[in-house]
Backbone as CSV, one residue per row, in Angstrom:
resi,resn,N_x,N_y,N_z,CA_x,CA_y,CA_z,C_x,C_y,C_z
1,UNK,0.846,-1.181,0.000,0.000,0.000,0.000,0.887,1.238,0.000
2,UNK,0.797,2.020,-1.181,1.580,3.339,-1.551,1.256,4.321,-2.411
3,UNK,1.970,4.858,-3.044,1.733,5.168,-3.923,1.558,4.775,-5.142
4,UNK,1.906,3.431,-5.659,1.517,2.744,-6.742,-0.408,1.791,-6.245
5,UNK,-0.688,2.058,-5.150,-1.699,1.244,-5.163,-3.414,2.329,-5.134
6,UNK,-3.709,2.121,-6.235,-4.739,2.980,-6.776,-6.070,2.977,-5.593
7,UNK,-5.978,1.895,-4.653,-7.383,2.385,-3.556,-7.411,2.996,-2.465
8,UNK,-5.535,3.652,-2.512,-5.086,4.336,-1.191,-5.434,5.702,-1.696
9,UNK,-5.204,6.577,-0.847,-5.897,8.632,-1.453,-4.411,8.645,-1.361
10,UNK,-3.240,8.326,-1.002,-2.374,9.020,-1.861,-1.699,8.167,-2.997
11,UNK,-2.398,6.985,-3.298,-2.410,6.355,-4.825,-2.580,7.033,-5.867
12,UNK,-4.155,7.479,-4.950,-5.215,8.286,-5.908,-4.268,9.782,-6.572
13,UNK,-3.642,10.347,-5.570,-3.169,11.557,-5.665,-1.631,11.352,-6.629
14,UNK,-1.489,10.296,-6.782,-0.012,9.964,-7.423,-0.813,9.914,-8.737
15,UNK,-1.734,9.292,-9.011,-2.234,8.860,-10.208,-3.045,10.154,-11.229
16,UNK,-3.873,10.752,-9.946,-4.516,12.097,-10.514,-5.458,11.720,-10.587
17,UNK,-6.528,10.264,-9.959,-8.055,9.839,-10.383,-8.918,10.698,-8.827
18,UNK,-9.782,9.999,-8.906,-10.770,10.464,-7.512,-11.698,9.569,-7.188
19,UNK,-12.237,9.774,-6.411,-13.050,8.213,-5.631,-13.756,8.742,-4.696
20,UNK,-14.205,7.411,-4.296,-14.845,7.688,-2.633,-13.350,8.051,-1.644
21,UNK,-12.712,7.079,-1.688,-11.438,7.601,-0.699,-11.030,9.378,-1.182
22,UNK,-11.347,9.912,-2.113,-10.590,11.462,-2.396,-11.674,12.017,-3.143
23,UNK,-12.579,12.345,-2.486,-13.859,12.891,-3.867,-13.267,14.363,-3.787
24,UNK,-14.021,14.970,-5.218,-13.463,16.157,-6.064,-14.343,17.346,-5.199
25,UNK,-13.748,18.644,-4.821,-14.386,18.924,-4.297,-15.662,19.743,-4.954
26,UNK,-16.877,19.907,-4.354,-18.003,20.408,-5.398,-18.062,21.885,-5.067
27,UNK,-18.286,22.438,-6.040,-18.695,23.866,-6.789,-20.028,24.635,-5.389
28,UNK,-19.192,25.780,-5.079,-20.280,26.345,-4.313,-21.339,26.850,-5.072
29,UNK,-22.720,26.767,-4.289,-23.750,27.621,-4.620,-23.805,28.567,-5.171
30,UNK,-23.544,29.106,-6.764,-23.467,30.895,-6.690,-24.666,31.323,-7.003
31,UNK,-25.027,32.583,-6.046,-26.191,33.141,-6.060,-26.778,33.480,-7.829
32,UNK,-27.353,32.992,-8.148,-27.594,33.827,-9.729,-28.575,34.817,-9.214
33,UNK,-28.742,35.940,-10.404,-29.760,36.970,-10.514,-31.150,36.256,-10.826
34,UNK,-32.069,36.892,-9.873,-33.110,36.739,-9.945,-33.403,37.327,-11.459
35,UNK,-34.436,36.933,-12.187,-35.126,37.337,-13.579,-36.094,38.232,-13.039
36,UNK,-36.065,39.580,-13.547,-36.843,40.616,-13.013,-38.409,40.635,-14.001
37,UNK,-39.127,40.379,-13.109,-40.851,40.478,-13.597,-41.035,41.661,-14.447
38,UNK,-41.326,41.210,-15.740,-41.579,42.282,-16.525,-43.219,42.664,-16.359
39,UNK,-43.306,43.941,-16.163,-44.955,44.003,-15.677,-45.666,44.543,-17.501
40,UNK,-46.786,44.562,-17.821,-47.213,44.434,-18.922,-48.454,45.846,-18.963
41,UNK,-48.065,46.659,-19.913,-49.043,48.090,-19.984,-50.492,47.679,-19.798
């Protein structure tokens, strides 16, 4: 178990994959703009 063994997280990190042992980290929430109510004559 090292770095040549792909189910260790610093296998993973030698190799460059991701897994359950090293998941990728996820993308925060970004606020988007609300769509402004166009009101109608």
């Amino acid at each position: 178990m090292g770095k040549g063994d792909k189910k260790t997280r610093r296998g993973k990190m030698i190799m460059g994959s991701y897994g359950k042992v090293r998941p990728q980290k996820k993308a925060k929430n970004i606020a988007k703009p609300k769509a402004k109510a166009e009101k109608k004559a």
